[in-house]
C-alpha positions as CSV (number, residue, x, y, z in Angstrom):
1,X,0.0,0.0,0.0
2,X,1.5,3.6,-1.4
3,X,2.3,5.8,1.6
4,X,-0.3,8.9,1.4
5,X,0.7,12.4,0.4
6,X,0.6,14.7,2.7
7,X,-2.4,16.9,1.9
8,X,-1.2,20.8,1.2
9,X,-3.8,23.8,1.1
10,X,-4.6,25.4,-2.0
11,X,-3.7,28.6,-2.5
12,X,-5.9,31.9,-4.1
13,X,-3.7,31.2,-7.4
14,X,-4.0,27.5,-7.4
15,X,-7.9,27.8,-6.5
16,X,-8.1,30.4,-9.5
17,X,-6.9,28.1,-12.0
18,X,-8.8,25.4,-10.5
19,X,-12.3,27.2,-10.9
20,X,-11.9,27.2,-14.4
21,X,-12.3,23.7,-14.6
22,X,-16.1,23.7,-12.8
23,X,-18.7,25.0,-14.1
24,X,-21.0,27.4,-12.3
25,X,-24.4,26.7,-13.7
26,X,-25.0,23.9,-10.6
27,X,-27.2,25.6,-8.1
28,X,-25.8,23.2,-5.7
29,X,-22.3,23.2,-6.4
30,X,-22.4,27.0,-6.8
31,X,-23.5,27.1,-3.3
32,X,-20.6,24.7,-1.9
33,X,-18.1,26.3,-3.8
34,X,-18.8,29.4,-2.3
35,X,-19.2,27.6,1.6
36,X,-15.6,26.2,0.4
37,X,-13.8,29.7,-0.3
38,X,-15.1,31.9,2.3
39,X,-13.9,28.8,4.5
40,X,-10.9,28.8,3.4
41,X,-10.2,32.3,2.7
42,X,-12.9,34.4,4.9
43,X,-14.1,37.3,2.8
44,X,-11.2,37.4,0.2
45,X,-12.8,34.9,-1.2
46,X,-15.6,36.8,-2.5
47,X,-14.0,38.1,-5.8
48,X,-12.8,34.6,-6.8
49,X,-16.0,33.2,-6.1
50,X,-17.8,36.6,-8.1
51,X,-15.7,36.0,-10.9
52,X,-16.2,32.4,-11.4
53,X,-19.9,32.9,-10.5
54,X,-20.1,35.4,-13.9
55,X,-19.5,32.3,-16.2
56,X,-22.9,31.2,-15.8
57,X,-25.7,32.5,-17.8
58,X,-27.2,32.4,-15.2
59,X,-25.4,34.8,-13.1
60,X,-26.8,38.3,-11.4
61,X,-24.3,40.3,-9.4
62,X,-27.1,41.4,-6.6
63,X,-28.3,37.7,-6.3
64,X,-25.0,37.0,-6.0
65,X,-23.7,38.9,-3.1
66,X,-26.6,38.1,-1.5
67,X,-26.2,34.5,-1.2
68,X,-22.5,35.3,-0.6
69,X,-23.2,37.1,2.7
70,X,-25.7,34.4,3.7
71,X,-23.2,31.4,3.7
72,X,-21.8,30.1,6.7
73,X,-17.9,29.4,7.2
74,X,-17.1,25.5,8.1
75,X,-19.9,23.7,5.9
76,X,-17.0,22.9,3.2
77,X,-13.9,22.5,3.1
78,X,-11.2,23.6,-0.1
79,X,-10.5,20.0,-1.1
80,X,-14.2,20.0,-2.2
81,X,-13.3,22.5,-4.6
82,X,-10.1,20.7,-5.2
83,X,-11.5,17.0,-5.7
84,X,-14.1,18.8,-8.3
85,X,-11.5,20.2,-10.1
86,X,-9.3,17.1,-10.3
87,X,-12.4,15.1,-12.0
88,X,-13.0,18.2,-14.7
89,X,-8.9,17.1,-15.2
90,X,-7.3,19.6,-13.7
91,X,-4.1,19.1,-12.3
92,X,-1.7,20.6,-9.6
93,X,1.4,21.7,-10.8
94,X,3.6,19.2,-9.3
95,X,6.9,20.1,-7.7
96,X,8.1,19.4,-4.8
97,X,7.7,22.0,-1.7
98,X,10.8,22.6,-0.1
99,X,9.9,22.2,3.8
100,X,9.7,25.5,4.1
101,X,7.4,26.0,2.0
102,X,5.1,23.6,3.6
103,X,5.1,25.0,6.9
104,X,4.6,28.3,5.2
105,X,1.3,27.3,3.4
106,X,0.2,25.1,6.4
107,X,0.7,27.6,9.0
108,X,-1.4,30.7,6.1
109,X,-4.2,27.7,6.2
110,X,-4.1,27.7,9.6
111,X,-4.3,31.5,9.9
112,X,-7.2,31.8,7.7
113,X,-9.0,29.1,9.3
114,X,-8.2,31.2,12.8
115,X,-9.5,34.1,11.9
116,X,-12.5,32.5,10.7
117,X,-13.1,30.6,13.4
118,X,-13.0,33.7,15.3
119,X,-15.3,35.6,13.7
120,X,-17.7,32.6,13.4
121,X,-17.7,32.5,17.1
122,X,-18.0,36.2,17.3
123,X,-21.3,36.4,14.9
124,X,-22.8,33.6,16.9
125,X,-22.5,35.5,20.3
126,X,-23.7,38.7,18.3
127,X,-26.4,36.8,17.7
128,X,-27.4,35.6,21.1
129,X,-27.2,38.9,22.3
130,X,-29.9,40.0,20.2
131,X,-32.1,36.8,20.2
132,X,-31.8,37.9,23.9
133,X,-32.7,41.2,23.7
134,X,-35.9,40.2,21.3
135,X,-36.9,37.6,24.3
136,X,-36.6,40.4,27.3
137,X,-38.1,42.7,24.5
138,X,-41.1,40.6,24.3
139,X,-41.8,40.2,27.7
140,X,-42.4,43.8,28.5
C-alpha cells in the first residue's frame, strides 16, 4: 500500500486556475463552492467566487452577493473544490515543496482558518445577544 501524500492547502492562485475547470451553472455546487472559499479564505474569497460565478448564464451580481453574505464558514472545506477540479482534469502543478514552503502554506491555512473561526464564534455570540434582547423585549 502507497504511503499517502501529505495533503497541502490550496492557494488563491492554485484555487483560481482550479475554478476554471467547474462549471457554475450547478445551483448546488455554486453554493458549496462558495461555503468552500469563504472557508478557506474568509471574505477574500468573494471576488474569486464573483468571478467564477459570472461564467454562468445564469449569473446576477445582486443575487450574487446576497447568497455570498448568507453562507456560513465551516460547511465545506477547499478540497471540495479541489476533488471537483481534479475530476473536470485539472491538475496541480507538481513540484516538490521545499519544507519550508510547507510550513509556510500550512501555517497561512491555519491563519485563515483562525480568523474565521473567530469571527464565526464572534457572529454567533452577536447573535445571542440579540435573540436575547428580542426575548426580554417581548416580555415587557
Amino acid at each position: 500500500m502507497g504511503q499517502k501524500r501529505e495533503y497541502i492547502p490550496l492557494g488563491l492562485d492554485e484555487v483560481r486556475q482550479a475554478l476554471l475547470f467547474i462549471p457554475a451553472d450547478d445551483r448546488e455546487v455554486w453554493i458549496n463552492i462558495g461555503n468552500a472559499l469563504k472557508t478557506e479564505f474568509d471574505d477574500a474569497g468573494w471576488d474569486l467566487w464573483d468571478s467564477w460565478s459570472q461564467s454562468s448564464d445564469k449569473y446576477k451580481a445582486g443575487d450574487a452577493w446576497k447568497k455570498w453574505k448568507s453562507l456560513k464558514p465551516g460547511k465545506v472545506s477547499i478540497r471540495y473544490l479541489d476533488k471537483l477540479a481534479r475530476n473536470s482534469g485539472w491538475r496541480r502543478e507538481r513540484r516538490e515543496l521545499t519544507p519550508e514552503e510547507k510550513q509556510r502554506l500550512k501555517a497561512e491555512a491555519e491563519e485563515r482558518r483562525r480568523l474565521v473561526a473567530e469571527k464565526v464564534e464572534a457572529d454567533e455570540a452577536k447573535l445571542e445577544r440579540m435573540q436575547l434582547a428580542v426575548a426580554e423585549a417581548c416580555q415587557r
